[in-house]
C-alpha positions as CSV (number, residue, x, y, z in Angstrom):
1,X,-96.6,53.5,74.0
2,X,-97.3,49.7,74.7
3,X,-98.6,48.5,77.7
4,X,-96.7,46.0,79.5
5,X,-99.6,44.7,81.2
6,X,-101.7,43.3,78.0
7,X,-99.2,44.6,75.2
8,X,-102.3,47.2,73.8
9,X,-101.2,49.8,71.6
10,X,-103.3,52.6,72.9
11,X,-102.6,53.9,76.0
12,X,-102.9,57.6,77.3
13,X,-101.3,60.3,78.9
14,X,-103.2,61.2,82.4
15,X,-100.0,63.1,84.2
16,X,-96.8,65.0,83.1
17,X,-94.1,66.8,84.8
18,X,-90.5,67.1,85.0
19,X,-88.3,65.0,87.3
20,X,-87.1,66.7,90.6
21,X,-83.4,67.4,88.7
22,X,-85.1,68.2,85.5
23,X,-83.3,66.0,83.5
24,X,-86.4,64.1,82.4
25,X,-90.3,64.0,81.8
26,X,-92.3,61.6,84.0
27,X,-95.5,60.3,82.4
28,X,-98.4,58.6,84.4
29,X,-100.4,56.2,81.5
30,X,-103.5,54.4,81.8
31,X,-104.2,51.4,78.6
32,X,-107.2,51.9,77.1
33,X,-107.2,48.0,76.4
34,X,-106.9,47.2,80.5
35,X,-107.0,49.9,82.2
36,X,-103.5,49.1,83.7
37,X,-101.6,51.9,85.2
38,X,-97.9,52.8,84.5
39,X,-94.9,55.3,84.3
40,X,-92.8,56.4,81.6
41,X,-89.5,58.1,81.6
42,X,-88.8,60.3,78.5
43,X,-84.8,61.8,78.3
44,X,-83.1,63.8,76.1
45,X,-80.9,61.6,73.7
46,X,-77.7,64.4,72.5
47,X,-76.4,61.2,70.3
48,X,-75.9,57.5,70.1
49,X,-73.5,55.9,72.2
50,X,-71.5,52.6,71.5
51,X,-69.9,51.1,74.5
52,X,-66.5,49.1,73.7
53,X,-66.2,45.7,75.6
54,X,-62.9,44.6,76.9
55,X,-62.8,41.9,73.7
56,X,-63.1,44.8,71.5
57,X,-66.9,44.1,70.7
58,X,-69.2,47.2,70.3
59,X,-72.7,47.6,71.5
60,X,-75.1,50.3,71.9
61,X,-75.3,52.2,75.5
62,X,-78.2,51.0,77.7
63,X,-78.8,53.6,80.3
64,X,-81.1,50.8,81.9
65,X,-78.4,48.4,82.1
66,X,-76.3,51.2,83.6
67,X,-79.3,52.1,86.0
68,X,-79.5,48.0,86.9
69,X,-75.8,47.5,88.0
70,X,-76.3,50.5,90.1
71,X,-79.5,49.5,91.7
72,X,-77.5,46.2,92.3
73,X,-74.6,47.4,94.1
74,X,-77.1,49.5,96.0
75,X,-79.3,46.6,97.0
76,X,-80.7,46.9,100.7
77,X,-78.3,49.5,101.2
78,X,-80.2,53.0,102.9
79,X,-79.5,54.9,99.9
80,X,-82.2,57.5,98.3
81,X,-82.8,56.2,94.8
82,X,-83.1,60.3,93.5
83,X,-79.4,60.2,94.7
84,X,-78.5,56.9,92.3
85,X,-81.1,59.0,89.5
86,X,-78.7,62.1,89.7
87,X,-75.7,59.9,89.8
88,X,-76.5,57.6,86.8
89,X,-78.6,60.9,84.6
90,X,-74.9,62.7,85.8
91,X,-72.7,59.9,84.2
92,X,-74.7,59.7,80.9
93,X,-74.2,63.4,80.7
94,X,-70.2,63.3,80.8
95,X,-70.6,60.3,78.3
96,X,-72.2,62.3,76.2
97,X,-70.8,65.5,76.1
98,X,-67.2,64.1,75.2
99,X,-68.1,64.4,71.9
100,X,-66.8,60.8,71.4
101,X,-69.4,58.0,69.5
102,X,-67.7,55.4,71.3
103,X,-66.4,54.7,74.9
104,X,-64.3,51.9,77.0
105,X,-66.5,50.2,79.4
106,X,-64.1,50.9,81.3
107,X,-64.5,54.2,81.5
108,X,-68.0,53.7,82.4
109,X,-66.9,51.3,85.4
110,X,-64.8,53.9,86.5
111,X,-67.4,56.7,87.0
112,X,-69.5,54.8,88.6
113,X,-66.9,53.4,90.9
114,X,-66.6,57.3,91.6
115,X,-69.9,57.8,91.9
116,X,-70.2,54.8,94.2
117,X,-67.6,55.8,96.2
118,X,-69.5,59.0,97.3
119,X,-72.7,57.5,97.7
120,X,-71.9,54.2,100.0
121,X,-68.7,52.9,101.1
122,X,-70.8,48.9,100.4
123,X,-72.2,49.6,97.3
124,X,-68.7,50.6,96.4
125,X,-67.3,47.5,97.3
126,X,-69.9,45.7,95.7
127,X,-69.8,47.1,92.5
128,X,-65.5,46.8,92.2
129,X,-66.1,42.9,93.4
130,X,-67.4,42.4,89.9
131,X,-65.8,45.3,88.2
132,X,-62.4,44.2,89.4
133,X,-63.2,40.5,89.0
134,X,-62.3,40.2,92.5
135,X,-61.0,36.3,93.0
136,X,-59.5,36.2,96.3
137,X,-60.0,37.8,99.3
138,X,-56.9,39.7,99.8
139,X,-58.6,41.8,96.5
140,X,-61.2,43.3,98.7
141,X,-58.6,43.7,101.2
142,X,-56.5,46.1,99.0
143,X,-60.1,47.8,97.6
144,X,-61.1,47.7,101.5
145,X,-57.2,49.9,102.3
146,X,-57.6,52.4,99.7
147,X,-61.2,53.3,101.5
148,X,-59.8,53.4,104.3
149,X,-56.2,55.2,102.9
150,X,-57.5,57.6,100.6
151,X,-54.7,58.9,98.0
152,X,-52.5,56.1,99.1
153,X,-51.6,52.8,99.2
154,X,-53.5,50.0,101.8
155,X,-51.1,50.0,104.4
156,X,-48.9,46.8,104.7
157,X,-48.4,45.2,107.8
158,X,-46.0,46.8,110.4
């Protein structure tokens, strides 16, 4: 494993053990180079995912780019970060498991925007703001009336 403090190619294992849901293996490092300090995730891969864009372009699944839109939704929000672990390790699981080599962003939006929705009502609305492509205002009016609504439709004005 690199370091990322000094880039050195020989760094060592001082800790190991599993992550509270067990769906990882935390590492504690040290660099033999710098003696910089650092943590390593290592996950079980069942296959390669492709993600399809909305223009039809395919690119490989980034669990870390999944994990960063989370954390951004999430941002200042009091939510436990083992919560947004389970949810995001939970949502690579059902992507996997479909058996499919390929999936819709979109399908990936909407999970989380499930997930989300369980976790905080803000983060929610964050993450459908640029999900969505929100533009105006009555859009997070709608988003806001199905929150408040749920299995209907915002109410209109009476």
């Amino acid at each position: 494993m690199r370091c990322p403090f000094c880039g050195g190619d020989e760094t060592q294992v001082k800790d190991s053990r599993p992550t509270e849901d067990n769906t990882a293996i935390r590492r504690r490092r040290v660099c033999s180079t710098c003696g910089g300090r650092f943590t390593t995730f290592e996950r079980v891969q069942l296959r390669e995912l492709m993600v399809v864009k909305r223009s039809g372009r395919r690119v490989p699944f980034d669990r870390e780019k999944l994990m960063r839109s989370v954390e951004t939704a999430v941002r200042k929000r009091p939510v436990d970060p083992e919560r947004i672990e389970r949810m995001v390790s939970g949502i690579v699981r059902q992507l996997e498991s479909t058996g499919e080599g390929e999936v819709a962003s979109e399908t990936i939006g909407t999970h989380v925007m499930e997930g989300l929705k369980n976790i905080d009502s803000v983060a929610y609305v964050r993450f459908a703001s640029v999900y969505k492509n929100f533009r105006e205002a009555k859009d997070f009016e709608a988003l806001i009336g199905e929150l408040n609504n749920p299995g209907g439709r915002a109410l209109e004005d009476e």
